[in-house]
C-alpha positions in Angstrom: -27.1 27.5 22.7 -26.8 24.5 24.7 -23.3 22.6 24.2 -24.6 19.3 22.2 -26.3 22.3 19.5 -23.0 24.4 19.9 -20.9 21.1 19.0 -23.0 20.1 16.0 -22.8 23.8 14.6 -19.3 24.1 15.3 -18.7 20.5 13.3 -20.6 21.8 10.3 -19.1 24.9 9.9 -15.6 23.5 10.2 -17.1 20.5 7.8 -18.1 23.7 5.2 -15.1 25.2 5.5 -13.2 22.2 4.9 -15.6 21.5 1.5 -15.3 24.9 0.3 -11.5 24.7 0.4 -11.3 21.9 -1.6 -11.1 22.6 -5.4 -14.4 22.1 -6.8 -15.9 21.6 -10.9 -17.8 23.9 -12.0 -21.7 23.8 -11.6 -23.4 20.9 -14.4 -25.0 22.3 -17.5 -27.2 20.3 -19.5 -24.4 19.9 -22.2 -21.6 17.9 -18.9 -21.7 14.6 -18.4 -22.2 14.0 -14.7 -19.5 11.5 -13.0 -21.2 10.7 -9.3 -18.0 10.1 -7.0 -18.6 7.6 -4.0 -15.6 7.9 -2.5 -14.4 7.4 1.4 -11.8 10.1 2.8 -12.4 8.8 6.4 -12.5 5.9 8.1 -10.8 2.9 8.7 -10.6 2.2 4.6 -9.4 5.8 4.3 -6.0 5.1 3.6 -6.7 2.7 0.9 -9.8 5.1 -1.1 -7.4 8.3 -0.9 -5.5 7.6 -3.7 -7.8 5.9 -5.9 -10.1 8.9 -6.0 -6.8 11.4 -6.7 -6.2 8.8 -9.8 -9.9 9.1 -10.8 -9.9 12.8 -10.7 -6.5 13.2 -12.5 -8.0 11.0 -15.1 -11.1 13.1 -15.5 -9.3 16.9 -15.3 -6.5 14.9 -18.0 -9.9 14.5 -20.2 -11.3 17.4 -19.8 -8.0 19.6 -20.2 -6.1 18.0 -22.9 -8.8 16.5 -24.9 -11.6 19.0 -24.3 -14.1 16.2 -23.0 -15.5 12.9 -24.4 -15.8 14.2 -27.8 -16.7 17.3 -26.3 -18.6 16.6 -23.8 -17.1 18.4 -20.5 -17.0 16.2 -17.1 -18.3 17.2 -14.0 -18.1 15.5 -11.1 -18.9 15.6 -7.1 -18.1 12.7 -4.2 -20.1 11.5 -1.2 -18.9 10.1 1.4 -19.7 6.6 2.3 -17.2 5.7 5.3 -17.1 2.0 2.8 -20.3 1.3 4.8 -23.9 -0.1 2.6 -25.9 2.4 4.6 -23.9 5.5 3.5 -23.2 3.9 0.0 -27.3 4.0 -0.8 -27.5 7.6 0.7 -24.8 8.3 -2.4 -26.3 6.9 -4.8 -29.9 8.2 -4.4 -28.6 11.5 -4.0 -26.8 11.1 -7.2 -29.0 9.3 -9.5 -30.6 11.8 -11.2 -27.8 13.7 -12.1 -26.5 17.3 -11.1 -27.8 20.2 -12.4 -29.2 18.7 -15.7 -26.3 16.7 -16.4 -27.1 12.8 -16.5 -25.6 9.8 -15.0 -24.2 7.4 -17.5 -22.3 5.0 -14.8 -22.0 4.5 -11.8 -19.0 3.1 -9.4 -20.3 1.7 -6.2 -16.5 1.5 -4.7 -16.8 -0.8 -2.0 -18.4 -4.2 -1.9 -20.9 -3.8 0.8 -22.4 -0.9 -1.4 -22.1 -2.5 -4.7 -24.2 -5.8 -3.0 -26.9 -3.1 -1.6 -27.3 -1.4 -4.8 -27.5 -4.2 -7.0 -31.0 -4.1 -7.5 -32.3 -0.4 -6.9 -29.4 0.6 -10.2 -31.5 -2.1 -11.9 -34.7 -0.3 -11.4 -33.3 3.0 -11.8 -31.7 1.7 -15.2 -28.2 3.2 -14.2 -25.5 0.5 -14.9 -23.2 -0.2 -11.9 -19.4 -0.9 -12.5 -18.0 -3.0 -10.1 -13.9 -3.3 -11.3 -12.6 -6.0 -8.4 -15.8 -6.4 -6.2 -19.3 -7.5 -6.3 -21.3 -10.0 -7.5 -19.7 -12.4 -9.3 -22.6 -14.0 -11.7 -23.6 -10.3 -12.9 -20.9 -11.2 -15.4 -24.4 -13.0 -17.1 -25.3 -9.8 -18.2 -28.9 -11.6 -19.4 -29.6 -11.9 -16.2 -27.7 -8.6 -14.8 -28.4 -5.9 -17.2 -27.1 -3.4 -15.2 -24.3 -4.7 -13.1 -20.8 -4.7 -14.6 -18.1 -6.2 -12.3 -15.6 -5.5 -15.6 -12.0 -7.0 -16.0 -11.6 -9.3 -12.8 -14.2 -11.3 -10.3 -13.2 -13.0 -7.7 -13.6 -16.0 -9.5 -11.3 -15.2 -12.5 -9.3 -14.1 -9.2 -9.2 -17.3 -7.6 -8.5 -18.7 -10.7 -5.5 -16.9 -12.3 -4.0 -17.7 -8.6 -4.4 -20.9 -9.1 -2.9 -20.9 -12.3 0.6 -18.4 -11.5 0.9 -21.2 -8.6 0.8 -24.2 -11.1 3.0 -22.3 -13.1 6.1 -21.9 -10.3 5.2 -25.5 -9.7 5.7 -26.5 -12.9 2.5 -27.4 -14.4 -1.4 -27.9 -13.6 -0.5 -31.8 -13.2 1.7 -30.9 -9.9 -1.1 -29.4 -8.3 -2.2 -33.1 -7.1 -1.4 -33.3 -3.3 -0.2 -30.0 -2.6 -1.7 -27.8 0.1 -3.0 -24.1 -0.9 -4.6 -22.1 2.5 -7.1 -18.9 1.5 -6.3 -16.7 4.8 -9.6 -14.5 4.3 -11.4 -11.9 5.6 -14.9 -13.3 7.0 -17.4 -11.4 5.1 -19.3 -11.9 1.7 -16.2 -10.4 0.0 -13.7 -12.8 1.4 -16.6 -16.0 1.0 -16.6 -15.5 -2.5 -13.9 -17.5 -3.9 -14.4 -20.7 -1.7 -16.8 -21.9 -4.7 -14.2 -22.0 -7.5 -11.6 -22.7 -5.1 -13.3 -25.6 -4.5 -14.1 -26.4 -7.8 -10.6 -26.6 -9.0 -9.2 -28.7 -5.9 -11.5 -31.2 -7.1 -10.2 -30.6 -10.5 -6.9 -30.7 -9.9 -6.3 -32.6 -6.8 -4.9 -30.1 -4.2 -5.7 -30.0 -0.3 -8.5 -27.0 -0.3 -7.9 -25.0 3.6 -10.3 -22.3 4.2 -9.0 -20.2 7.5 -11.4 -16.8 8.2 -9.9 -13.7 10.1 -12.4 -11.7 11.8 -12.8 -8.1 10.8 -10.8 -6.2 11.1 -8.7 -8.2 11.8 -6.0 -6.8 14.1 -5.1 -10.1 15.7 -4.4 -13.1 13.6 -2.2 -15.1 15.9 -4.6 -18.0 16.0 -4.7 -18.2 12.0 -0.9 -18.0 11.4 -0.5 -20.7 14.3 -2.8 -22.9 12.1 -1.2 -22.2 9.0 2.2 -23.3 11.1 0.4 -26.7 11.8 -0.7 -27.5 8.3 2.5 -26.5 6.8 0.5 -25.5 3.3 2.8 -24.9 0.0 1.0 -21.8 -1.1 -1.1 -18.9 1.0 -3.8 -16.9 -1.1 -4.4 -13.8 1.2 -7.6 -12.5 0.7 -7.6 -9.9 3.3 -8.6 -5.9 3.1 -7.3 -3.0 5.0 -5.4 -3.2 8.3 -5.7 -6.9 8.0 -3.2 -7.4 5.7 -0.1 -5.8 7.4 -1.1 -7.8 10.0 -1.2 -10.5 8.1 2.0 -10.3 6.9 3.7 -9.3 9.7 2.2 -12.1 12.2 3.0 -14.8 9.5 6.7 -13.4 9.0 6.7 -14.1 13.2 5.0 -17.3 12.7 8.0 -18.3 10.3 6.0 -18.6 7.1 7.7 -17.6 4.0 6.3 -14.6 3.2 7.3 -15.1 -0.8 4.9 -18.1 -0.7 2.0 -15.9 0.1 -0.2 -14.1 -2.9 -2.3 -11.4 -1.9 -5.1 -10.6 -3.7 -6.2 -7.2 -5.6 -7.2 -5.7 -2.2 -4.5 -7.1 -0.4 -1.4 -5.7 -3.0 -1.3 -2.3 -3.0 1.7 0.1 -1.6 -0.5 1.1 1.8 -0.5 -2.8 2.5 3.1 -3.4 2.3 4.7 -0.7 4.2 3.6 -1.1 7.7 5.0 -4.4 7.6 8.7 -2.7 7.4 11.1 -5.4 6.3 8.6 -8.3 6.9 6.9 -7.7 4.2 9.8 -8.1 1.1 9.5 -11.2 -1.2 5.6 -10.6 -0.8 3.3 -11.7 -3.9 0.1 -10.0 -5.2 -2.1 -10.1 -7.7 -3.3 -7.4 -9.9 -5.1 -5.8 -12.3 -3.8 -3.0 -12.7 0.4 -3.1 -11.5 2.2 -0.4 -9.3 4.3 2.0 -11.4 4.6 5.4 -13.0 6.3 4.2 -16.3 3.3 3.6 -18.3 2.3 6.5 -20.7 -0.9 7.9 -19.4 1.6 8.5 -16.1 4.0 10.7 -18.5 0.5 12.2 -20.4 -0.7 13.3 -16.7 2.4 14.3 -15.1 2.8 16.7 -17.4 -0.9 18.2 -17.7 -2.1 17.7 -14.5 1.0 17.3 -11.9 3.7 19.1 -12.8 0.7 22.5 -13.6 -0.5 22.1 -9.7 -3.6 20.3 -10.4 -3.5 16.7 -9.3 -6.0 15.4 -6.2 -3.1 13.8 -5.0 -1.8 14.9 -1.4 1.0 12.8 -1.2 3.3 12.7 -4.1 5.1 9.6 -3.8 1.3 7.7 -4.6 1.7 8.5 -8.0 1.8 5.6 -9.7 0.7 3.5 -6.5 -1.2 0.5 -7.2 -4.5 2.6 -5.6 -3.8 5.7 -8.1 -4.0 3.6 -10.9 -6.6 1.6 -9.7 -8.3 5.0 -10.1 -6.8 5.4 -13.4 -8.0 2.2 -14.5 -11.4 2.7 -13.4 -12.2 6.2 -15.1 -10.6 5.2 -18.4 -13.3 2.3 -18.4 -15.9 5.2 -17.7 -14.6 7.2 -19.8 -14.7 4.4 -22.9 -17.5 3.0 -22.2 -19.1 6.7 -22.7 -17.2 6.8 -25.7 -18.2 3.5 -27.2 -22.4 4.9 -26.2 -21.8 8.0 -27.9 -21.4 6.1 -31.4 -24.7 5.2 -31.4 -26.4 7.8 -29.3 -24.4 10.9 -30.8 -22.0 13.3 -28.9 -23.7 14.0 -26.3 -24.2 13.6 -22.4 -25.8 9.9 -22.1 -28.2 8.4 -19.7 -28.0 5.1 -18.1 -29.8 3.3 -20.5 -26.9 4.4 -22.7 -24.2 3.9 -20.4 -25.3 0.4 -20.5 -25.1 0.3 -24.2 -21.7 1.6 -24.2 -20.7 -0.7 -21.6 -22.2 -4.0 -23.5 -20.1 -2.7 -26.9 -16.5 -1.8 -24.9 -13.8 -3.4 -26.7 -10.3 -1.9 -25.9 -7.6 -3.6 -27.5 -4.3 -3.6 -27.3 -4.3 -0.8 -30.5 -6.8 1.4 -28.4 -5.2 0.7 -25.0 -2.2 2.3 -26.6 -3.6 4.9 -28.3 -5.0 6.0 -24.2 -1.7 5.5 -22.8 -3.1 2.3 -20.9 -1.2 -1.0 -23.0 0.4 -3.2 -20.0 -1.1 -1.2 -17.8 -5.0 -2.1 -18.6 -5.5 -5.8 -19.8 -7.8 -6.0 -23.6 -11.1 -5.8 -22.5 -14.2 -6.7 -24.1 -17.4 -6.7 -22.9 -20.8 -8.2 -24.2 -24.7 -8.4 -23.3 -23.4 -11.9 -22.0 -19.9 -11.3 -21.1 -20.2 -8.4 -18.2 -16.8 -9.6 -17.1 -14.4 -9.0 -20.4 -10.7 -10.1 -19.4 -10.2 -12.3 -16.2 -6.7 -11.7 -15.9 -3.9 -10.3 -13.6 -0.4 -9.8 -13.5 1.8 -10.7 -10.4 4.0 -8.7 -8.6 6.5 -9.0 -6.0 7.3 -6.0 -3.1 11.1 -5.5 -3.1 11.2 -3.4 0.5 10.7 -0.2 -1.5 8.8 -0.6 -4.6 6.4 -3.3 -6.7 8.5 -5.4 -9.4 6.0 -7.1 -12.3 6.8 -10.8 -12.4 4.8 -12.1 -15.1 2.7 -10.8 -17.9 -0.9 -11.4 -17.9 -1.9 -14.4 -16.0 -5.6 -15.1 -17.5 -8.5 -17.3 -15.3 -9.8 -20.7 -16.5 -13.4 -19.1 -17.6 -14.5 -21.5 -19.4 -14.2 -24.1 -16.3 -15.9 -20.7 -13.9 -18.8 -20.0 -16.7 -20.9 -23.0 -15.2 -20.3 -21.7 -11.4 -22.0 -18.6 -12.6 -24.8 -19.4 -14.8 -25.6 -21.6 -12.2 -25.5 -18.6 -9.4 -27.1 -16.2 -12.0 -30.3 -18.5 -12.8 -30.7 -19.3 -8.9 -31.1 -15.4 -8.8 -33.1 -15.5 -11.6 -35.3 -17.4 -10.0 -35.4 -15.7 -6.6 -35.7 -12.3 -8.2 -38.4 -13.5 -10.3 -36.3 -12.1 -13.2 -37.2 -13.3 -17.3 -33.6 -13.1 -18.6 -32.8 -11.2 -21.9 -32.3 -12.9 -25.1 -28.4 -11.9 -25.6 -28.3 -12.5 -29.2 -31.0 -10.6 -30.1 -30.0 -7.5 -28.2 -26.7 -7.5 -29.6 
């Protein structure tokens, strides 16, 4: 055996080995529902996935254990890795989307924005609805003309918006906008692009200075941005950054001598792994999100009893329980879950394909009443969704980092839609017309 072939066998056995020692669900029957995970363990996003897939998992063995299923129906479950790379995203998902072992796929989470714009229009075809919580295409929120793609609870948009709208807040009203300078420090890609169109929109609105300053991926040197940001002296930073960026970020600005309380990340800038490399630098720092840092809500005491405290949890590392990235996780499989849930009333209790995934996702409503009856109320916003509403919420709380821990600020700060909706049916029928797509009559279907 030559050494390149001795190499390659001596990576995949150690890669088996590794596989096999990882606890594994059982093998799909007919009567599972199937729950495809794209996840990335490794990588430069690593860090960041890690503990979003432990809060996923927790959530599912917590369903499956305590409640017996989805009415049930047992979960099973297996991840691909994707490196947070398109390429190894579409590998995923056609591997997954016809199901394991004769158990169907009734959603499916992308988990990364380069995959969820790749996939867009092969889940379309393949009628397997794509959930997209915090990423992807904004105007799928038209569900007429996205049937299948779900970016549920918070675009960037709504994003942009609610940003907008906590800063008008602390400055004491939308009318004190006028004149004011608000910088987007953002990662240069079609994720950190995407909310320069509202942006825009409401500095024409409301009469703020609109600066627009890229950092280049990924974004380990960011002197020439902070300088700038120095220069122009703006009231309010929105960091729209992702990964190592941020530390960076915050860390080269704290040098720079901007207040560091004066900048708001965004959902992928505000988790735990984004404030601790920047060590002291980094207290006083705002983020928004939609789903806050904390182990205090109930489906943290439901799960710490079933699922941590009897040796099962995914979760390497303790102290991310109750991370903004676990309950990210959280978050995400309860809407999976539900939206199963909501499909079964029509279709019966039973495993559920994705025509009837998508059903279930067009009929979600998860009030306050229900969130609490989950174990989710404060932790999950009311969300509603609808053949023309693929969004539901558009709202996030803001939270501040204290050195050691997240501390909620405000209560639900909810996005302008109504000002957004024209943005996005705008976006959605220049698709439309691309694609060569005949949009669905909404009322009809519903």
């Amino acid at each position: 055996m030559n050494a390149t072939l001795k190499h390659s066998a001596t990576a995949l056995a150690l890669a088996l080995g590794l596989y096999s020692a990882l606890p594994q669900p059982a093998l799909a029957a007919a009567t599972e529902q199937f729950f495809p995970l794209a996840t990335y363990r490794v990588g430069a996003y690593a860090s960041s996935g890690i503990p979003v897939w432990a809060g996923m998992i927790d959530y599912l063995r917590y369903i499956n254990e305590v409640e017996g299923g989805i009415n049930g129906v047992k979960l099973v479950w297996q991840e691909c890795e994707t490196e947070w790379t398109a390429e190894k995203g579409i590998e995923c998902y056609e591997r997954f989307k016809h199901g394991l072992e004769g158990a169907p796929v009734a959603v499916y989470q992308p988990n990364g924005a380069p995959a969820a714009y790749a996939l867009g229009d092969k889940a379309a075809a393949d009628r397997i609805p794509l959930i997209t919580l915090g990423y992807g295409r904004t105007e799928a929120t038209d569900g007429s003309v996205f049937p299948y793609n779900f970016p549920a609870m918070l675009t960037f948009y709504s994003e942009a918006s609610a940003f907008i709208n906590y800063v008008a807040e602390r400055e004491g009203g939308l009318d004190k906008l006028k004149g004011k300078k608000i910088a987007t420090v953002y990662h240069d890609s079609a994720y950190g692009r995407e909310t320069q169109a509202p942006l825009r929109l409401l500095a024409e609105k409301y009469g703020f200075e609109n600066i627009q300053i890229p950092v280049a991926d990924p974004g380990n040197e960011q002197a020439s941005q902070w300088r700038q940001v120095r220069q122009l002296k703006p009231d309010w930073v929105f960091l729209r950054t992702w990964g190592v960026s941020t530390p960076v970020a915050i860390k080269t600005a704290a040098r720079f001598g901007y207040p560091v309380d004066h900048i708001i990340g965004d959902i992928w800038a505000s988790s735990n792994e984004d404030v601790l490399p920047a060590g002291e630098m980094g207290k006083g720092y705002l983020a928004l999100t939609p789903y806050p840092g904390g182990a205090s809500f109930d489906i943290h005491q439901r799960i710490k009893q079933h699922i941590l405290d009897q040796g099962k949890s995914d979760l390497k590392d303790p102290k991310s329980f109750g991370s903004v990235y676990y309950n990210s996780g959280l978050v995400n499989a309860a809407i999976a879950v539900e939206a199963i849930r909501a499909g079964q009333k029509k279709f019966g209790n039973r495993p559920l394909n994705g025509e009837e995934g998508r059903w279930g996702l067009e009929h979600l409503n998860l009030d306050d009443a229900r969130l609490k009856e989950i174990g989710f109320l404060g932790l999950m916003q009311p969300l509603k969704l609808s053949c023309d509403d693929h969004e539901g919420g558009g709202a996030a709380k803001v939270q501040q980092w204290d050195g050691k821990q997240w501390n909620l600020i405000t209560d639900w700060v909810q996005a302008d839609r109504q000002t957004l909706r024209p943005l996005i049916d705008a976006k959605s029928a220049e698709y439309a017309k691309e694609k060569g797509v005949q949009a669905r009559k909404c009322a009809v279907e519903q």
